[in-house]
C-alpha positions in Angstrom: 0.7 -21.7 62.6 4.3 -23.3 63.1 5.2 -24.3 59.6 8.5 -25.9 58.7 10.1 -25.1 55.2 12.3 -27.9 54.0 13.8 -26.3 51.5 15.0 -23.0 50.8 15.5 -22.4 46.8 13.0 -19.5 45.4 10.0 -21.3 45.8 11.0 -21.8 49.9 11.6 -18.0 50.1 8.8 -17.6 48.1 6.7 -19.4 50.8 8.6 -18.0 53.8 7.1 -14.3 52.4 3.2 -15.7 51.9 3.6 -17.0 55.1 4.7 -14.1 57.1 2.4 -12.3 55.5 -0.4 -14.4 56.9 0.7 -14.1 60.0 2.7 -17.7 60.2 5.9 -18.5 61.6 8.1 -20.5 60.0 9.8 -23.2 63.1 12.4 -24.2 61.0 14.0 -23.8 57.6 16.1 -27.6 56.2 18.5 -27.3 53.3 21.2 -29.6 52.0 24.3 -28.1 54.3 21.6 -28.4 57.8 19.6 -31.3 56.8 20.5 -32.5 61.1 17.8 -29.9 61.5 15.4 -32.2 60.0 14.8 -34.4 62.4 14.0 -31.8 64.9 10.6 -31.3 63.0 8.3 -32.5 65.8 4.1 -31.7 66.5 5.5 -29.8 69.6 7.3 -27.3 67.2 5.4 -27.2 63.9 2.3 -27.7 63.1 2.6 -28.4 58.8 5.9 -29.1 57.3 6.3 -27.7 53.2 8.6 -29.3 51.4 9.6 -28.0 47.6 13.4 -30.0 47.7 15.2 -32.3 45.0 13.8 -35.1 43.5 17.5 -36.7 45.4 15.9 -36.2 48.7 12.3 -35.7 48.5 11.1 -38.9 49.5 13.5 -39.2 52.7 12.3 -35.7 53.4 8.7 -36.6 53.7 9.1 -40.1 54.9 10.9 -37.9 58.0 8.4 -36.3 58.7 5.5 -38.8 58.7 7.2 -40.7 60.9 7.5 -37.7 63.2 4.1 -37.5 63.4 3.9 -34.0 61.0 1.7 -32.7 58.3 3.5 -32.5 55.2 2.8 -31.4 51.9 5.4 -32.0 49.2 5.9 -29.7 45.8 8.9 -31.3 44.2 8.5 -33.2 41.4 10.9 -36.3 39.7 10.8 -38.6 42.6 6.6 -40.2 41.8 8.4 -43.6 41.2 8.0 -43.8 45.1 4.8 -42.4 46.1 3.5 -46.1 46.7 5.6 -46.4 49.7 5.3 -42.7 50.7 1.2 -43.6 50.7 2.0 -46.7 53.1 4.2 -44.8 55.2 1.6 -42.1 56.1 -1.5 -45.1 56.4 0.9 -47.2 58.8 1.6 -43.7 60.8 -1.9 -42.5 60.5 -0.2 -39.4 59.4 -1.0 -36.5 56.7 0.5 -36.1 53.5 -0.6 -34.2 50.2 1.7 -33.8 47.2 0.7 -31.9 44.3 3.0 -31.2 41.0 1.1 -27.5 41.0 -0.2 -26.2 44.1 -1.7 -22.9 41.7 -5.2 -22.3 41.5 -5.0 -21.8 38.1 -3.2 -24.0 36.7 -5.3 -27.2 38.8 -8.3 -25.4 36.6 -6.2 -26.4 33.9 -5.5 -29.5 34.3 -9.6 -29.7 34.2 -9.9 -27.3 31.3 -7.7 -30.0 29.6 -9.2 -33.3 30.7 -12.6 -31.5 29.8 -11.6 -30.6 26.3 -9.7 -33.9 25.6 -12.8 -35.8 25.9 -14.1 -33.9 22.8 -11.3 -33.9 21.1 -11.0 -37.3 21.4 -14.1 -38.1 19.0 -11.8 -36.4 16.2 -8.5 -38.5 15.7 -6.9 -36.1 12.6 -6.0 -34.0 15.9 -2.7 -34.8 17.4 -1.7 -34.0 20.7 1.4 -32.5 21.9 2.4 -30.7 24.8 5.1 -27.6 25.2 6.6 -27.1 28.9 8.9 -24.3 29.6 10.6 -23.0 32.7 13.4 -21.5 34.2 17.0 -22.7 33.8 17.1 -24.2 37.9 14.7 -26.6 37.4 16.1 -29.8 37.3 13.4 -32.9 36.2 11.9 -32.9 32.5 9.4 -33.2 31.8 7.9 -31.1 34.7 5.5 -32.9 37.1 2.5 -30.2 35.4 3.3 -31.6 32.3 2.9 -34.9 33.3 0.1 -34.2 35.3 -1.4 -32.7 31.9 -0.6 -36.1 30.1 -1.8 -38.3 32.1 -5.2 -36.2 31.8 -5.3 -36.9 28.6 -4.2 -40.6 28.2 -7.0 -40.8 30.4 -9.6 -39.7 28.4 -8.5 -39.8 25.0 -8.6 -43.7 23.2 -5.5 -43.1 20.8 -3.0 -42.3 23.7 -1.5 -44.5 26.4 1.4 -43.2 26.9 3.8 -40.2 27.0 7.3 -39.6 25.9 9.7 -36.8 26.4 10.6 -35.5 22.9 9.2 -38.3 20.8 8.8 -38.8 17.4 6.7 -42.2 17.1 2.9 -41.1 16.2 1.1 -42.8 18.7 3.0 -41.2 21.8 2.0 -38.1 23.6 5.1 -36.0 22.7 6.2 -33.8 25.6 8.6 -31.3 25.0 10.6 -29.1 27.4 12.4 -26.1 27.5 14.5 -23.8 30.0 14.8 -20.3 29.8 15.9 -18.2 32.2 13.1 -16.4 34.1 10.6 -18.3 33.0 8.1 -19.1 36.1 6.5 -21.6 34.2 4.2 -22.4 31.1 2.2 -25.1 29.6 1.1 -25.3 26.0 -1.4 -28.1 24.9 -1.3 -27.7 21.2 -4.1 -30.1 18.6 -2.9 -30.0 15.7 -4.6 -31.1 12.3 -4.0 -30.3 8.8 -6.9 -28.0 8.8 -6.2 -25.7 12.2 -4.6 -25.6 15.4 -6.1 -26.0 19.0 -4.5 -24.7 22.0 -5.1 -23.8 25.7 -2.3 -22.4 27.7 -1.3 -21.6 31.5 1.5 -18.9 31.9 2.8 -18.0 35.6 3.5 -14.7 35.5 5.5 -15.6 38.9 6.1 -17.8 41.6 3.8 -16.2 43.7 0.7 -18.0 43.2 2.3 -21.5 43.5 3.7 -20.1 47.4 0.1 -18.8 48.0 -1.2 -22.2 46.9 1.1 -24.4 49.1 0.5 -21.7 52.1 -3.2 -22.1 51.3 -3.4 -25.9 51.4 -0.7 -26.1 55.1 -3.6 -24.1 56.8 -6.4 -26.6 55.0 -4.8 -29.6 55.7 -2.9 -29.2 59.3 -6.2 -30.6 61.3 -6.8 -33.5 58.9 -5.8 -37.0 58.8 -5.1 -39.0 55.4 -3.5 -38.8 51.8 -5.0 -35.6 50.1 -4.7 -34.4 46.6 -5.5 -30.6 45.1 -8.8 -31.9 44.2 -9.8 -32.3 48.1 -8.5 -28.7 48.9 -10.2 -26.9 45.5 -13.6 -29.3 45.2 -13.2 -29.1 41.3 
């Protein structure tokens, strides 16, 4: 398989390592002083296009691509506000397009670890909610998209919540809080608290690894297919 990296920050070498190692060859490698190259991204050349960018110039990445007729699946996170146009795009080019704010096995089993155990603790409102993100000292957006993937999980399915807010103090918000720390791959506290005890699950990368073997994973899945995907399509959870 051809794939295209767009992008080239750890997570893009991270990728351009899986994929070698799978036997792939990566057609072309975009970053911000060659970003020309991008619109040489054509079905003759590549076959899935991975893009992990800024949240600046992710959606002018991907809407490149879609109109070039190539697969792409997007990892950077900050730039949702636009995903409604991003979905037109790809349904008025009959394209393919899946983004994901975790592309880990692991921590998508989270996510339904956390809607799961909201909906109990949802019958029990002396337990507030509050969720701890922390990550390396590159990442730019906060909250991270997994933490607001995790919130939304619970607003969802818990009746006292409707909405999130990055380091909040009003009681009825979902408090997010984030952190940078150098080295830090990535980890996600959900924390229920009540006078009486504390309830918490947790998710802890130990590296980047298994978010570049999940996007490597879902460019093989996805490059015959036609549509808007999510990681629920690819992992049938």
């Amino acid at each position: 398989m051809n794939i295209a990296l767009i992008g080239y920050g750890k997570m893009g070498k991270s990728i351009e390592k899986i994929a070698a190692n799978r036997g792939h060859h990566i057609s072309s490698i975009v970053e911000f002083d060659n970003q020309e190259k991008l619109s040489k991204i054509a079905t003759h050349n590549t076959d899935v296009a991975i893009e992990f960018s800024n949240p600046s110039s992710a959606f002018d990445n991907v809407a490149a691509c879609l109109r070039q007729k190539v697969p792409v699946i997007s990892g950077t996170t900050g730039w949702l506000d636009q995903l409604p146009d991003i979905e037109a795009l790809c349904l008025a080019q009959k394209g393919t397009f899946l983004t994901a704010s975790n592309f880990s096995l692991g921590v998508n089993i989270f996510f339904k670890l956390n809607e799961w155990l909201t909906q109990i603790m949802g019958q029990y409102p002396d337990y507030k909610i509050n969720i701890d993100e922390t990550h390396h000292l590159q990442k730019l957006d906060k909250p991270s998209g997994t933490a607001i993937t995790l919130a939304e999980g619970i607003i969802t399915s818990h009746p006292h919540y409707d909405r999130w807010a990055l380091d909040t103090s009003k009681e009825n918000d979902l408090k997010i809080a984030s952190f940078r720390q150098a080295e830090v791959a990535g980890k996600h506290v959900v924390t229920y608290k009540s006078a009486i005890d504390n309830l918490q699950i947790t998710h802890e990368a130990n590296s980047r690894e298994g978010f570049a073997l999940g996007a490597v994973l879902v460019a093989e899945w996805i490059q015959d297919k036609k549509g808007i995907f999510t990681m629920n399509d690819f992992i049938k959870i």
